[in-house]
N, C-alpha and C positions, 0 to 999 in steps of 0.2 A: 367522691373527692377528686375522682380525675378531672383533667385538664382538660376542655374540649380541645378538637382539633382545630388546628385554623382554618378558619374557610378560604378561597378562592379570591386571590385578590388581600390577604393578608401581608400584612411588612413586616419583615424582621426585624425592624428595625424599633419595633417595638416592646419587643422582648428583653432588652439591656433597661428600659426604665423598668420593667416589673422586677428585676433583680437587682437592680439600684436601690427600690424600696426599700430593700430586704435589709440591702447592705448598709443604707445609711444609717437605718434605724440600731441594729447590731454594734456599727461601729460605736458607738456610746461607752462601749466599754473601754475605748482608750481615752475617755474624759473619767475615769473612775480619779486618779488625782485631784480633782476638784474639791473631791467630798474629805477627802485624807484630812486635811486639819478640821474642818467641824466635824467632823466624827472623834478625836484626837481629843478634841476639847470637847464637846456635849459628852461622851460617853466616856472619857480617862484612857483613850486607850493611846499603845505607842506605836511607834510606826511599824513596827512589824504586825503587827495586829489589823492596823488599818488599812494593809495591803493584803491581806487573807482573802476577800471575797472578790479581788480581779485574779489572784493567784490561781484561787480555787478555778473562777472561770474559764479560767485559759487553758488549765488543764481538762475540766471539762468540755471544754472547746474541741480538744484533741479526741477523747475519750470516746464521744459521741458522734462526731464524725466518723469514727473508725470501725463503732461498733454499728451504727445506723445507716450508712453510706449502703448496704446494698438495701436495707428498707425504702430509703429514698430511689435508690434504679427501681425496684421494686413497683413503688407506689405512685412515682411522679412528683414534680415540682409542684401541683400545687397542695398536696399532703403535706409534701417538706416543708412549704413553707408557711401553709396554717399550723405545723406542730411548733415552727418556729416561733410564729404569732404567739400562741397561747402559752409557751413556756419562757420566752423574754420576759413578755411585758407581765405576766405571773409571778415572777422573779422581782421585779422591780415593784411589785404590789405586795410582796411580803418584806421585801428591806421596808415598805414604806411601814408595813405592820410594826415591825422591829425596831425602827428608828421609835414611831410613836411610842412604844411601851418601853424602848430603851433596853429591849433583848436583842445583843449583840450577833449571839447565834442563827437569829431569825434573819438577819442583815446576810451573815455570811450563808446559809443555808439557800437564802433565798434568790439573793445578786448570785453568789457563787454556779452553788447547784444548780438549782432550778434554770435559774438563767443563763448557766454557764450552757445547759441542753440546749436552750435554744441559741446561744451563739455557734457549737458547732452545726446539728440542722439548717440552721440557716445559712451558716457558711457555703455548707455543699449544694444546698438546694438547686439553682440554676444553674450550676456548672457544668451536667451533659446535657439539658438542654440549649444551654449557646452555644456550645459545640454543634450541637445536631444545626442548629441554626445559622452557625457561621461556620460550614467547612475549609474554608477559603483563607478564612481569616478569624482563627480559634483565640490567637494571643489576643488580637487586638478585643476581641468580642470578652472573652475571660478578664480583661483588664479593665476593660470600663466598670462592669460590675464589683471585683473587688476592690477597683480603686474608692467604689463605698465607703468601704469597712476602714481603710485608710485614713478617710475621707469625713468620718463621720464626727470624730472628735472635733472636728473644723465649728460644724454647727452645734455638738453638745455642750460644748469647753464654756462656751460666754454663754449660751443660754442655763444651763446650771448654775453658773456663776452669778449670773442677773434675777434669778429664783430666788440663790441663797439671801442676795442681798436684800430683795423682795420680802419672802418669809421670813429672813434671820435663820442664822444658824447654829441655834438652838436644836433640841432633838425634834421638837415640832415641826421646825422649818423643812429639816432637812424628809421627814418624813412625808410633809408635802409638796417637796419637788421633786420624792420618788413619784408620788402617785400620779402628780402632773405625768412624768414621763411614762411610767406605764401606760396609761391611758390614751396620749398623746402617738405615740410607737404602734398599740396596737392598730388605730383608726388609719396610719401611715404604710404599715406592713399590709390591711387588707388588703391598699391598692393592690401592690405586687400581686397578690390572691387571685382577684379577680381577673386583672389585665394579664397573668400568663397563658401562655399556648405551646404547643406543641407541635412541629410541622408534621406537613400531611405525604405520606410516602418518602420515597429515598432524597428526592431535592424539595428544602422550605417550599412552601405556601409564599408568593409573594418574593422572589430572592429575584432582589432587583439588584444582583452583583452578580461578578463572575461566576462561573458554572464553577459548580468544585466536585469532590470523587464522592459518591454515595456516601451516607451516611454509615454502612455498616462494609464500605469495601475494603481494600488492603487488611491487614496486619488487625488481627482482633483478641485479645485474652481476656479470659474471666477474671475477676477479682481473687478467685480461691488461687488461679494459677499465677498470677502475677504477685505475688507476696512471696511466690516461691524462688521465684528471680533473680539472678545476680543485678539485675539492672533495676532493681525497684530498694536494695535496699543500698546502690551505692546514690542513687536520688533520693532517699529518707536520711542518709550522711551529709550532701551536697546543700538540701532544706533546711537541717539543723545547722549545719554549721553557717550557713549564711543567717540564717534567722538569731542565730546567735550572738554574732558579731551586732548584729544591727540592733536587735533588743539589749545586748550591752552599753551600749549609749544612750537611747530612746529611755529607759528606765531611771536612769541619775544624770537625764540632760543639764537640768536646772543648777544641781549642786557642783559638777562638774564642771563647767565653763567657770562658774565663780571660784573654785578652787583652782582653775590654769593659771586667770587672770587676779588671784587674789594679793600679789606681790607688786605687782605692775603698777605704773605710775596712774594709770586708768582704772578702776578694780569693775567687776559686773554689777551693776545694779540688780535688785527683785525683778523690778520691772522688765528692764533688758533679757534678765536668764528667761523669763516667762515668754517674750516676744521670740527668745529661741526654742525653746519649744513650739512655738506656736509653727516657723518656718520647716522643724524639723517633720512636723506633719504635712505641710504642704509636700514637701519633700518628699514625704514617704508615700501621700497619695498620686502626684505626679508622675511619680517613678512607678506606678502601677498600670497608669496607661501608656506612657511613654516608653519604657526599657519592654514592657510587655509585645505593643503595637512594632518595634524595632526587630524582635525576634522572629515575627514572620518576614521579615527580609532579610537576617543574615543566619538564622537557626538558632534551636534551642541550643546547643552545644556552645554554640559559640557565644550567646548571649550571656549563659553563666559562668562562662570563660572571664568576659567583663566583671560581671558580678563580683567573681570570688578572686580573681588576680589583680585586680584595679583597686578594689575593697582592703585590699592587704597594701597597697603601696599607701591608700589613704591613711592605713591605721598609721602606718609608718612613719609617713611625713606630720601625723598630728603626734605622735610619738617622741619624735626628735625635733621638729619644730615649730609645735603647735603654742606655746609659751611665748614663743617670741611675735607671734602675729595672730591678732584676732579672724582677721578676716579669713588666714590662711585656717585656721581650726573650725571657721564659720562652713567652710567652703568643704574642706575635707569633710566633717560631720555629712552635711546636708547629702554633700556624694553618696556615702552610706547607708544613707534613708534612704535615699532611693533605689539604690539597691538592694536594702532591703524589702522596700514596699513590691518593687519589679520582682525580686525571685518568689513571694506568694503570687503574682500574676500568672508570670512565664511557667508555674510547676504544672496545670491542669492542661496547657496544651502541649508542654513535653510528656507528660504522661497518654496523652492521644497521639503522639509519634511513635510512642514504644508500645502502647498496648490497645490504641484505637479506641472505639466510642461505645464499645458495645457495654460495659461496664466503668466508664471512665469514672463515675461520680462514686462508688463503691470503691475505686482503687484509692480515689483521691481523697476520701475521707482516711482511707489508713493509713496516707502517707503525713497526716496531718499529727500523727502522733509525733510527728519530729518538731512539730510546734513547741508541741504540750511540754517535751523536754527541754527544747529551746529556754520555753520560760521561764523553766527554773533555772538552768544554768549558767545561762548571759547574766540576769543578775543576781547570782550567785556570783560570779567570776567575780563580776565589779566590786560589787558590795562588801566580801568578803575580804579580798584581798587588801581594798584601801582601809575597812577598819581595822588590821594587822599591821599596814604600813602609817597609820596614825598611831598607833600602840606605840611604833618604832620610833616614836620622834617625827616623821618627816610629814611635810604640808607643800601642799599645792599643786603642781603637776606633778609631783617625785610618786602621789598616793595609786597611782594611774599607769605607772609604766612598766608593770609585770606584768599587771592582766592586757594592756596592750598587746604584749609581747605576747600572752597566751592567744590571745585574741587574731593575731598575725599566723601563728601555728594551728590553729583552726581551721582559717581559711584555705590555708595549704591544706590540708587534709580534704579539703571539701574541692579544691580543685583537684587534685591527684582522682578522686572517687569520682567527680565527674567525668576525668580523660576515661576512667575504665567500661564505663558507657556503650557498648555497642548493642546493633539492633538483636531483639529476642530470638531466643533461638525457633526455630520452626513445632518444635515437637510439646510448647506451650500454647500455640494457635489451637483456634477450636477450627470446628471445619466452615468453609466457604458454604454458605445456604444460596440455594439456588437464587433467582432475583425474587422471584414471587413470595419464595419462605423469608429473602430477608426483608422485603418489605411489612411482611407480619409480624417478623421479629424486629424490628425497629419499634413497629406501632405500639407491641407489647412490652416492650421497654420505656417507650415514652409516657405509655398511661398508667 
């Protein structure tokens, strides 16, 4: 199952479309929305119900990435990402079991669980490999590939949608545009399989860009010893809380805008909430090569400086004056996507500032549990709070401006934990291997 090495005369630059595969495919599961009301109607269920099997995902998204990440250093990219292969699109072959016989459990066991495996596996998959591949330029190389996973609901959202229409959305329908897509994802994901590699000794195979520092030089920590950290767990603060803020809107986009604007002489249309979603993904995929690609020229530090202090002025100004102007709420929203899409970018090559490449993809899977809470707690925040302030009497933007506010104290937290941020202490370094041992030890880290 390992990787060959790349031969002589190999480009890196083809290593970000084998991890694109990965990522586009995966991202699928930000079009789970799609399926929410024919599921809703074919099977009786309500909407807390029908969001069970992204929920489940996402947590196991976290889950498995944290506990798998050093399997994946371990075994190599392309282990990770045929495990990822065969537990996605396995996942989406038993919702499709489950849809047809109308066992809801098998939906949520199947998309969730199962698939949820292969969303995080596949998450971390190429991520020390682009690294090793891009020393130069880690953000930018780490951003093209997650901006995948951002990226994917782009292309799932209307072709799900063009299925259901297709099939009907019936429980039969919807069961055959599971299996369309399992089917479809896994023949997608081999690419990635086949076309990765792994470079050959301390500089890629092929780096037709500037020379950058060895792959295993400077500042190197193990996964065991970096979880020990003061600096790994005020960046699993830094993650969530921005992940949070941003999956606080991204979650009740649709109902949210129609509820700012639902007083106003103009009200949202279906149509129009749906079209903002659609931009809030652009947004968030964008924001994954772009705020990513930005941080190798002004730092990690300072790039989630932006993230989490600009992120809070936005909540603010949608806060106090998002009611009075669409465009002004269009505009602040989309900022946020992007920032949030950029801090999943920007975290795998600040975690190779602080603890290098020697286990990077083992660190960054356990940093990803700060996802997995993420997703429950952004909407939790939302959700919760505006059906209390509906209980209250109050409608429209009024349901929205405490969890703002919670949402604004967040990000403060996430910036304060960033400022406390400094480089690892020395006595968590492993030791410097000679040149010749680290190039073994690279090699045996990559396959």
């Amino acid at each position: 199952m390992s990787p060959p090495m790349a031969p002589p005369g190999w480009s890196r630059w083809l290593v970000p479309p084998a991890a694109l595969s990965i990522h586009l495919s995966i991202g699928q599961a930000y079009a789970w929305s799609v399926f929410k009301p024919p599921l809703e109607s074919a099977l009786g269920l309500s909407g807390t119900q029908s969001a069970l099997p992204f929920q489940l995902g996402i947590v196991m998204l976290g889950l498995s990435a944290a506990f798998g990440g050093t399997l994946v250093e371990r075994n190599g990219p392309r282990w990770a990402m045929t495990v990822a292969l065969i537990c996605f699109s396995s996942g989406l072959l038993i919702a499709s079991l489950g849809a047809a016989t109308e066992q809801y459990w098998l939906i949520v066991f199947g998309y969730g669980f199962v698939g949820g495996i292969g969303l995080g596996i596949g998450y971390i998959s190429p991520v020390s490999t682009l690294i090793k591949w891009f020393p130069d330029r880690p953000g930018m190389a780490t951003g093209i590939a997650i901006m995948g996973f951002g990226g994917g609901a782009l292309i799932a959202s209307p072709w799900s949608a063009q299925m259901l229409e297709s099939f009907g959305s019936d429980s039969s329908g919807i069961a055959l545009a599971f299996l369309v897509h399992g089917l479809s994802y896994a023949v997608f994901m081999t690419l990635g399989v086949l076309l990765v590699r792994v470079p050959r000794g301390d500089k890629p195979a092929g780096d037709d860009g500037p020379s950058g520092p060895s792959a295993l030089s400077g500042v190197q920590v193990s996964a065991r010893s970096a979880v020990r950290t003061p600096q790994f767990w005020c960046l699993w603060v830094v993650l969530c809380m921005n992940v949070t803020a941003g999956i606080g809107i991204l979650e009740k986009a649709a109902p949210m805008i129609k509820d700012f604007f639902a007083d106003s002489s103009t009200p949202v249309s279906v149509s129009a909430a749906a079209g903002f979603v659609a931009l809030l993904s652009a947004a968030n995929m964008a924001g994954r090569i772009g705020w990513s690609s930005t941080s190798d020229l002004i730092g990690r530090k300072n790039i989630y400086r932006v993230y989490l202090g600009v992120g809070a002025l936005m909540y603010a100004s949608i806060a106090w004056f998002g009611d009075s102007s669409k465009p002004l709420f269009i505009i602040c929203a989309l900022v946020i996507l992007s920032f949030y899409g950029g801090g999943f970018a920007t975290v795998p090559a600040y975690l190779k500032d602080l603890f290098g490449t020697y286990q990077v993809g083992a660190i960054h899977g356990r940093l990803l549990t700060a996802w997995s809470t993420a997703g429950v707690l952004g909407p939790l925040i939302v959700n919760w709070i505006a059906d209390r302030q509906e209980e209250a009497g109050k409608h429209g933007s009024a349901l929205y401006g405490l969890s703002f506010a919670i949402m604004i104290g967040l990000l403060a937290v996430g910036f304060t934990a960033n400022e406390l941020i400094r480089p690892v202490h020395p006595r968590h370094h492993i030791p410097a291997p000679a040149p010749k041992e680290a190039a073994d030890v690279q090699r045996e880290q990559s396959v």
